[in-house]
LUMTI-833909 format. One record per residue (C-alpha): residue number from 1; residue in one letter; x, y, z. Coordinates in nm, 3 decimals. Layout:
BEGIN
seq;type;px;py;pz
NUM;A;X;Y;Z
...
END
This chain:
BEGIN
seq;type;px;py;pz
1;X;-0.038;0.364;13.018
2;X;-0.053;0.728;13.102
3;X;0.120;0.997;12.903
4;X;0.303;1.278;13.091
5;X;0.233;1.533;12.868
6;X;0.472;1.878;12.858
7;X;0.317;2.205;12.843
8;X;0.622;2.318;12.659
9;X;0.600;2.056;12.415
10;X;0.452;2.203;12.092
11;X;0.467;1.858;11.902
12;X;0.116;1.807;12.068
13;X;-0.167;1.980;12.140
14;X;-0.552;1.931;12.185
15;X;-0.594;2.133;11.845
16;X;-0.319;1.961;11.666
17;X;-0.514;1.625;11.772
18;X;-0.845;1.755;11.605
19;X;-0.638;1.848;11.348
20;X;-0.495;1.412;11.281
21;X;-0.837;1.296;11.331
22;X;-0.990;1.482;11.038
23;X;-0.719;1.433;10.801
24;X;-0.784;1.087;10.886
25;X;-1.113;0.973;10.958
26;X;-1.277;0.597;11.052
27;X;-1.597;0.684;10.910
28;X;-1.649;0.949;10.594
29;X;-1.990;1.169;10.499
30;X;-2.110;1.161;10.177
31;X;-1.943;1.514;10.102
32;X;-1.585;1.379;10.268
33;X;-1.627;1.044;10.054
34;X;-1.706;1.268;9.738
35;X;-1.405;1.494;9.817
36;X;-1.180;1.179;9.882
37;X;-1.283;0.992;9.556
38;X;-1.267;1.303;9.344
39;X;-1.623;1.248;9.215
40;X;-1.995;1.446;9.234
41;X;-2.200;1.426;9.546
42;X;-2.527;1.294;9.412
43;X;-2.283;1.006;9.253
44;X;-2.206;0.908;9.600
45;X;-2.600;0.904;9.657
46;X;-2.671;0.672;9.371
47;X;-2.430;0.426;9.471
48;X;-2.493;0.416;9.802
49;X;-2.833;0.360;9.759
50;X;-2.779;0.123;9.473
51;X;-2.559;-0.088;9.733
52;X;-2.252;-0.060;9.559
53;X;-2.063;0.116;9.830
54;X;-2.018;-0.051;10.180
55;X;-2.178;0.211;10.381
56;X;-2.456;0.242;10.657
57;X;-2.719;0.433;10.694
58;X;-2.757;0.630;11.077
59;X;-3.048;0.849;11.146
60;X;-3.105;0.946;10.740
61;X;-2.718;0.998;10.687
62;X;-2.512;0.774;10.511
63;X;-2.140;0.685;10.716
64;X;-1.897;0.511;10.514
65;X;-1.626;0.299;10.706
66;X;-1.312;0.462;10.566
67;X;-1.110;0.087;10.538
68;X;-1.416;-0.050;10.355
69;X;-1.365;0.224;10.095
70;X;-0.999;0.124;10.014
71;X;-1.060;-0.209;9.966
72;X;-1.376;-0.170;9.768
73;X;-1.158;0.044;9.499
74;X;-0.851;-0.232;9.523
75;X;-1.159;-0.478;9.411
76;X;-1.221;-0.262;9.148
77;X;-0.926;-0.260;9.007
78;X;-0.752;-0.535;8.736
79;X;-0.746;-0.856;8.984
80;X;-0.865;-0.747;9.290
81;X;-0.746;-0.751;9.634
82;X;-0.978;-1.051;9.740
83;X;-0.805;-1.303;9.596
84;X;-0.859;-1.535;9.870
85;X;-1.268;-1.492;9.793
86;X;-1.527;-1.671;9.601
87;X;-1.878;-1.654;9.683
88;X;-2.153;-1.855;9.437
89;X;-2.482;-1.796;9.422
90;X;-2.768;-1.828;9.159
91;X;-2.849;-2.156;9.065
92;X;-2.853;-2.521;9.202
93;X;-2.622;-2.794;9.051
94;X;-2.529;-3.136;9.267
95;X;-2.198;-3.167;9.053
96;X;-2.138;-2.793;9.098
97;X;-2.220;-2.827;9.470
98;X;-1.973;-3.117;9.458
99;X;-1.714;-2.934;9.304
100;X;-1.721;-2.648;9.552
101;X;-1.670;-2.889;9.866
102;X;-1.338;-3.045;9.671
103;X;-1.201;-2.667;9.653
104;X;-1.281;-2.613;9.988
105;X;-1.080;-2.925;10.105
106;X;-0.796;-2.843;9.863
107;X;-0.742;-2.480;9.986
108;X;-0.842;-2.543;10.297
109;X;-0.791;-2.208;10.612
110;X;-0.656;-1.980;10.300
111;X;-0.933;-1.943;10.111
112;X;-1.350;-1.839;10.165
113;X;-1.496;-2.025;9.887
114;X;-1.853;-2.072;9.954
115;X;-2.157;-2.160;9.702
116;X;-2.538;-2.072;9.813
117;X;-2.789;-2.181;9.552
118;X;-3.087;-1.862;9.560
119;X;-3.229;-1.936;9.233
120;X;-3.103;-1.781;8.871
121;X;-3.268;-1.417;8.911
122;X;-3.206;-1.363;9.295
123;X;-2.832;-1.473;9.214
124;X;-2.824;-1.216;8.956
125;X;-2.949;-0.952;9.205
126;X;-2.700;-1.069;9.404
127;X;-2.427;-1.031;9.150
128;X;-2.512;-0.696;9.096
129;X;-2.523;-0.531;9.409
130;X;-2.185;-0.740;9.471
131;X;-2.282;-0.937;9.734
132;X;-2.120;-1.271;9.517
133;X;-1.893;-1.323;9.309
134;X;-1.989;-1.562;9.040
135;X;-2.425;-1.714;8.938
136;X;-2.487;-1.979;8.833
137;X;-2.816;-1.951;8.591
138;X;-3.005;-2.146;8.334
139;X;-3.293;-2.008;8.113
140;X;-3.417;-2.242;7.862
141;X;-3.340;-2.470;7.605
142;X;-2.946;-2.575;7.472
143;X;-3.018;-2.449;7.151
144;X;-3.115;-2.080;7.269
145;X;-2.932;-2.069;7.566
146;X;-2.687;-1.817;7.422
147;X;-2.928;-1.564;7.339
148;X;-3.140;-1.598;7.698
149;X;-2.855;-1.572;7.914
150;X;-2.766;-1.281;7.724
151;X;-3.096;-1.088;7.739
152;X;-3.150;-1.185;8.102
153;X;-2.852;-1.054;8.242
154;X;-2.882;-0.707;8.004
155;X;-3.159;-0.662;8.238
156;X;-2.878;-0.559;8.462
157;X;-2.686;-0.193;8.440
158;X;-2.357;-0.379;8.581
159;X;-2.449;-0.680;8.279
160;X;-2.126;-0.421;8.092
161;X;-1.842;-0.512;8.333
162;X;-1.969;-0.934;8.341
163;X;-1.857;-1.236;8.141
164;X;-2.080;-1.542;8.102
165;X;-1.881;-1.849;8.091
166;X;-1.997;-2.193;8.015
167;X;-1.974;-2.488;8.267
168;X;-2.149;-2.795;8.152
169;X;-2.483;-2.882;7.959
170;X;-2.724;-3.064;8.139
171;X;-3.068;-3.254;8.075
172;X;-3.363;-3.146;8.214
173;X;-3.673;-3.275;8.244
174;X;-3.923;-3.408;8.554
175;X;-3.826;-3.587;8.889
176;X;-4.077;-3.861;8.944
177;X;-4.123;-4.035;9.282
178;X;-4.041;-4.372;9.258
179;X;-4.381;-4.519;9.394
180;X;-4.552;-4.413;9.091
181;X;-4.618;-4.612;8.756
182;X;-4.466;-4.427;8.463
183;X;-4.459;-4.689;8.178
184;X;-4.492;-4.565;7.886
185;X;-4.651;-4.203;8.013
186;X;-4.583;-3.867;7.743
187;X;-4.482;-3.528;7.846
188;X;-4.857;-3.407;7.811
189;X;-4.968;-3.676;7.960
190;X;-4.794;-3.555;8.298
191;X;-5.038;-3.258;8.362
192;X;-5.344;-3.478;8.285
193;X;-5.213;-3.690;8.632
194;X;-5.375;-3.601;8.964
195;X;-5.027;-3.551;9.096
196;X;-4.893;-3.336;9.379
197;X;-4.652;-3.097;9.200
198;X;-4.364;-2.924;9.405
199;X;-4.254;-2.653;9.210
200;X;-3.996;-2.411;9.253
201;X;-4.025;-2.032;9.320
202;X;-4.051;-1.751;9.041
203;X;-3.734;-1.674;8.924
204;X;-3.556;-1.969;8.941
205;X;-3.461;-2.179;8.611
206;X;-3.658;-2.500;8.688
207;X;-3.963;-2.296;8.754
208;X;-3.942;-2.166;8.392
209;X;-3.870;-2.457;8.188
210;X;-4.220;-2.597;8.404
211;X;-4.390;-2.301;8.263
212;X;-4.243;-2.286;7.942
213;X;-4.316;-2.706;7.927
214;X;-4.692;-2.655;8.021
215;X;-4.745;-2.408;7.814
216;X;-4.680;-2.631;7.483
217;X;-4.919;-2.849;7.611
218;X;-5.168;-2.525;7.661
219;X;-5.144;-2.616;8.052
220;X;-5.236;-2.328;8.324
221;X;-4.995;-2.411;8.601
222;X;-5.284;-2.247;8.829
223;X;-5.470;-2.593;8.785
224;X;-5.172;-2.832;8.844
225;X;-5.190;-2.944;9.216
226;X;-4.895;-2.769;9.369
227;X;-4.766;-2.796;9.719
228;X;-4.508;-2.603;9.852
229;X;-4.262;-2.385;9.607
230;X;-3.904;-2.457;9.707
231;X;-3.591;-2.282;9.700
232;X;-3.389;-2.562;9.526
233;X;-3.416;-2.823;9.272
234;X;-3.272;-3.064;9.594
235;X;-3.531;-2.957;9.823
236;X;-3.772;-3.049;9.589
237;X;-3.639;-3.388;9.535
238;X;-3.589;-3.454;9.877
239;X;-4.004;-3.383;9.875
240;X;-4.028;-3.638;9.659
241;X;-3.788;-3.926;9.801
242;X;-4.022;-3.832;10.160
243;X;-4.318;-3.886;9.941
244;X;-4.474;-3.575;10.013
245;X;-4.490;-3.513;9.631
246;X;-4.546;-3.679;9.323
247;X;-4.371;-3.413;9.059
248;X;-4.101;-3.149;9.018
249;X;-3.901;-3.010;8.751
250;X;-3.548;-3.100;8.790
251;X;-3.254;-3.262;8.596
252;X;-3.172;-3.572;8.570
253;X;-2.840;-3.537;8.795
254;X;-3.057;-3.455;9.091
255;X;-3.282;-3.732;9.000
256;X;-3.034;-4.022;9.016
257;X;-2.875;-3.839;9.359
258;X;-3.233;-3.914;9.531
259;X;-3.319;-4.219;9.379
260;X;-3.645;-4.074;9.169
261;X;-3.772;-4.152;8.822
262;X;-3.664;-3.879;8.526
263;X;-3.855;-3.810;8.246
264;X;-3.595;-3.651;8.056
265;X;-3.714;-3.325;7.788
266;X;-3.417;-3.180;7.669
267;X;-3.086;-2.977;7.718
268;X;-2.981;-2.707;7.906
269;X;-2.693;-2.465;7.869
270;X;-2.570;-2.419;8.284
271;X;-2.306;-2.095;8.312
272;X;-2.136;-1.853;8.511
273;X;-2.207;-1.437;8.513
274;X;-1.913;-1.282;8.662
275;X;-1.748;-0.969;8.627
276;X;-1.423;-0.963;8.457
277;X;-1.209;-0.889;8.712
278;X;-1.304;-1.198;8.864
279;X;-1.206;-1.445;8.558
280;X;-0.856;-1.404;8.592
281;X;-0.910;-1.483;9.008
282;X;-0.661;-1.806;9.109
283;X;-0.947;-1.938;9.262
284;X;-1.192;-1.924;8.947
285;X;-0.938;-2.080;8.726
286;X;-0.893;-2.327;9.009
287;X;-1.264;-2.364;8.958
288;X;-1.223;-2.450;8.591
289;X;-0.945;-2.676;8.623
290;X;-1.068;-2.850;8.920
291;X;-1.432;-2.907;8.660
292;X;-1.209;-3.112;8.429
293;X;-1.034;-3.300;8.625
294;X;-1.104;-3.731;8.614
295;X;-1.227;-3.675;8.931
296;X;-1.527;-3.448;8.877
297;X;-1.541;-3.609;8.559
298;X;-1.593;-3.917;8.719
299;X;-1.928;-3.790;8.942
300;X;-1.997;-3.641;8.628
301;X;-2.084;-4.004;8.485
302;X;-2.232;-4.137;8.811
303;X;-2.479;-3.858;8.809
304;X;-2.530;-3.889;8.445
305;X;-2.725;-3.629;8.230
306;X;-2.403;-3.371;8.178
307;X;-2.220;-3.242;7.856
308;X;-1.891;-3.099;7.852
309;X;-1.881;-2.881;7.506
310;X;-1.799;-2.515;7.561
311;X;-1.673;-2.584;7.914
312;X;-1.508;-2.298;8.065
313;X;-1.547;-2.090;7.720
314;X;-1.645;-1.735;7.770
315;X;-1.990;-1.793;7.528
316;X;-2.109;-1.407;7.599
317;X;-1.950;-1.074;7.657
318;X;-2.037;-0.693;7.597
319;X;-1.757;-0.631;7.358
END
């Protein structure tokens, strides 16, 4: 619709409409942004380029969608405003993957919940530039579990503002196919096998327990015969089941979901890193309620190889 506008009518003008636009902008520079959260230029620099503001680069200069801003400091704030959120990444978990599809089904059209296994450091990465939510990680044995979790995600300048929780213990060990004749076979006697290996890819928590494993047994993992280095402890069963390999590290949960032999090594501690605004999220205590429930309990058993001590215990945090 047109508007008739009246000459005489000194409520509007072209100058008093330049005038609304800059007091209230779409998009803000990095000086406007600086001036509008009361804080030093360069600050806005870091950030930006750190990834912790939503913002876009155009031609060199950084643009920084106004609405984007406001809810970005809401999140910061005690609880959040993205309630209704939570994305998982890090690492991957058939009983955690299981427990994610029962929260989607349970909160259905009102709630994004979402879980992406990347591995344990590329979920951390993740975490930190606050792309997720919550990772999922494991870095060695039960017994020092506490103390690795710890100095991994220190790595991290954000590792002040995150919580590690505990979810479950697991056992880890190797994923055999189940064509091949394992009677009686020793950890060391593993790498002395002409087996295809699929291993995982750096960073992930599989792929060091493999390295940590071989080197006990003063094994090079350059001489193992490795195929192709997977993304998840699933994909690499699913190599197995297909018979395209003979050997992957894995635990025994994922092991009894495709059928393969498990030579089992030892416990794991498997957590959360999240930042504490998150822990007191509905749907992360939904999370944690939902984990010991008979029903996940239940799959628990069927998969076999989990722990519950410590679950949903907050085993780390920076003060």
């Amino acid at each position: 619709m047109t508007r008739n506008l009246n000459l005489q009518d000194a409520s509007w003008s072209p100058s008093s409409a330049r005038e609304g636009e800059r007091q209230d902008p779409v998009f803000l520079n990095a000086r406007q942004l600086a001036e509008y959260l009361q804080i030093n230029e360069k600050k806005i620099y870091a950030l930006a380029n750190d990834g912790q503001l939503p913002g876009t680069k155009i031609t060199g200069k950084w643009l920084f969608p106004r609405s984007l801003i406001d809810n970005w400091l809401f999140e910061s704030s005690h609880g959040g405003v993205l309630t209704d959120r939570l994305l998982i990444a890090g690492s991957d978990d058939p009983l955690l993957n299981r427990l994610v599809g029962y929260l989607i089904g349970q909160f259905q059209a009102d709630a994004l919940i979402s879980y992406t296994p990347t591995g344990t450091t590329l979920g951390l990465s993740l975490l930190a530039r606050r792309r997720i939510d919550l990772c999922a990680i494991h870095w060695g044995a039960l017994q020092e579990s506490h103390i690795r979790h710890a100095a991994l995600i220190q790595q991290y300048n954000e590792a002040s503002q995150w919580l590690i929780v505990r979810l479950f213990q697991r056992e880890q060990g190797f994923m055999l196919s189940p064509a091949l004749a394992i009677d009686g076979i020793e950890i060391a006697d593993i790498f002395q096998q002409n087996w295809i290996w699929a291993m995982r890819h750096d960073g992930a928590g599989s792929q060091r327990f493999l390295e940590e494993t071989a080197a006990k047994h003063g094994v090079d993992l350059l001489q193992l015969n490795s195929a192709l280095r997977l993304q998840t402890e699933r994909e690499a069963a699913s190599l197995l089941s297909q018979a395209q390999a003979d050997i992957a590290p894995g635990p025994r949960s994922v092991a009894r979901e495709f059928g393969l032999q498990f030579i089992p090594v030892g416990w794991e501690g498997f957590d959360l890193v999240l930042p504490r605004t998150i822990y007191f999220r509905q749907l992360f205590l939904a999370l944690l309620q939902k984990l010991k429930s008979r029903q996940i309990q239940a799959i628990a058993r069927q998969f076999g190889g989990y722990r519950f001590d410590q679950c949903g215990e907050i085993i780390w945090s920076p003060c």
